[in-house]
C-alpha positions as CSV (number, residue, x, y, z in Angstrom):
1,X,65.4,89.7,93.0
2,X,68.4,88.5,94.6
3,X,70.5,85.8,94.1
4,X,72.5,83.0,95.3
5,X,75.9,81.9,93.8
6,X,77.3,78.5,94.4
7,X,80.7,78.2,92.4
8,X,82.5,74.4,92.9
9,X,86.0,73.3,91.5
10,X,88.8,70.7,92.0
11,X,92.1,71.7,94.1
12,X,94.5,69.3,93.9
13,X,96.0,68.6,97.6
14,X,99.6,69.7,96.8
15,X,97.8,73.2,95.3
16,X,95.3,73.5,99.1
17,X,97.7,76.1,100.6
18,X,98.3,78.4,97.9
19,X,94.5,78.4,96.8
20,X,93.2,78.6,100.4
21,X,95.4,82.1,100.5
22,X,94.0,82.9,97.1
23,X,90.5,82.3,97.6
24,X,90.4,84.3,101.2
25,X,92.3,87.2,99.6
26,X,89.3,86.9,96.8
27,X,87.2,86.8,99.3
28,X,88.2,89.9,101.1
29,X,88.6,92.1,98.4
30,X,85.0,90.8,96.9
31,X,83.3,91.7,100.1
32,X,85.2,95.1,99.8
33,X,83.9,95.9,96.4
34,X,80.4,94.6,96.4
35,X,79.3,94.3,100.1
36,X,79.0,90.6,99.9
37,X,80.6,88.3,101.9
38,X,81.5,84.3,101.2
39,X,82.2,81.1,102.1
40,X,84.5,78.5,101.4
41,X,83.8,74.6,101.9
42,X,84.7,71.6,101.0
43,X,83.2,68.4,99.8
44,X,82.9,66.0,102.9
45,X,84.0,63.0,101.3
46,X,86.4,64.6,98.6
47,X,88.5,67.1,100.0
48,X,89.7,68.1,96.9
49,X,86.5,69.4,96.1
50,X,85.7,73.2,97.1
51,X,82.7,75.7,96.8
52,X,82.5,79.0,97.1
53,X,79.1,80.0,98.4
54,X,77.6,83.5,98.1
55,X,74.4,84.2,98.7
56,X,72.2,87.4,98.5
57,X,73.5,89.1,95.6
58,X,71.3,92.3,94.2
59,X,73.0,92.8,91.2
60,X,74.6,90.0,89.4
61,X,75.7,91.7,86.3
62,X,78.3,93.4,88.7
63,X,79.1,91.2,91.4
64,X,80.2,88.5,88.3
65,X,82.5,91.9,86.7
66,X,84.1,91.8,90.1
67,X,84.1,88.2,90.6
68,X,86.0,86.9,86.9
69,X,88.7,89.7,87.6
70,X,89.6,88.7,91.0
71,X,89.8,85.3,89.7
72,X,92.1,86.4,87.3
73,X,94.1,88.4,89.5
74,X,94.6,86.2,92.2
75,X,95.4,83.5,89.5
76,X,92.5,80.9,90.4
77,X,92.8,79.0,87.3
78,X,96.7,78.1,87.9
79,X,95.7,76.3,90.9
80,X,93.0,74.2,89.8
81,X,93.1,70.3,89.1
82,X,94.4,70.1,85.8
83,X,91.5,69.8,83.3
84,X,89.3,71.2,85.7
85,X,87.3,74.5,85.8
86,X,85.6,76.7,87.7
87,X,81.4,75.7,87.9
88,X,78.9,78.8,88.7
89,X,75.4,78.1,89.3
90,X,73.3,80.7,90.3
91,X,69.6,80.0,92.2
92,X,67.0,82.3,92.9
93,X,64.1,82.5,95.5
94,X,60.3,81.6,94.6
């Protein structure tokens, strides 16, 4: 059964650029590898809040492999609010 990811996080404003250019390259190079493509939003009424949204996902075993090392490549974590992390929840259909 496939799955939906919904991953959320705290960018600090003077960190927005640099993370929006390292979440789209994720984002690229994710849909490369595993076919699925995601979005990016933010939190209406906290723009410092993002989520990364990807929905449909057949095999979650790999697409989190591919997911944790883009992270790391594209140096997620740096960018973050400090004492922040990265939140994954995962949903399924009934």
């Amino acid at each position: 059964m496939n799955a939906s990811y919904y991953i959320y996080y705290r960018v600090p404003t003077g960190n927005a650029e640099r993370a929006l250019a390292a979440v789209g390259a994720l984002q690229r190079e994710l849909s490369e590898a595993t076919g699925i493509s995601g979005r990016l939003l933010r939190r209406r009424d906290d723009e410092t809040t993002w989520m990364e949204v990807y929905e449909s996902v057949p095999d979650g075993a790999r697409f989190e492999a591919e997911l944790a090392q883009l992270v790391a490549r594209h140096g997620i974590a740096a960018l973050l609010a400090p004492g922040s992390s990265r939140k994954q929840e995962v949903f399924r259909g009934f």
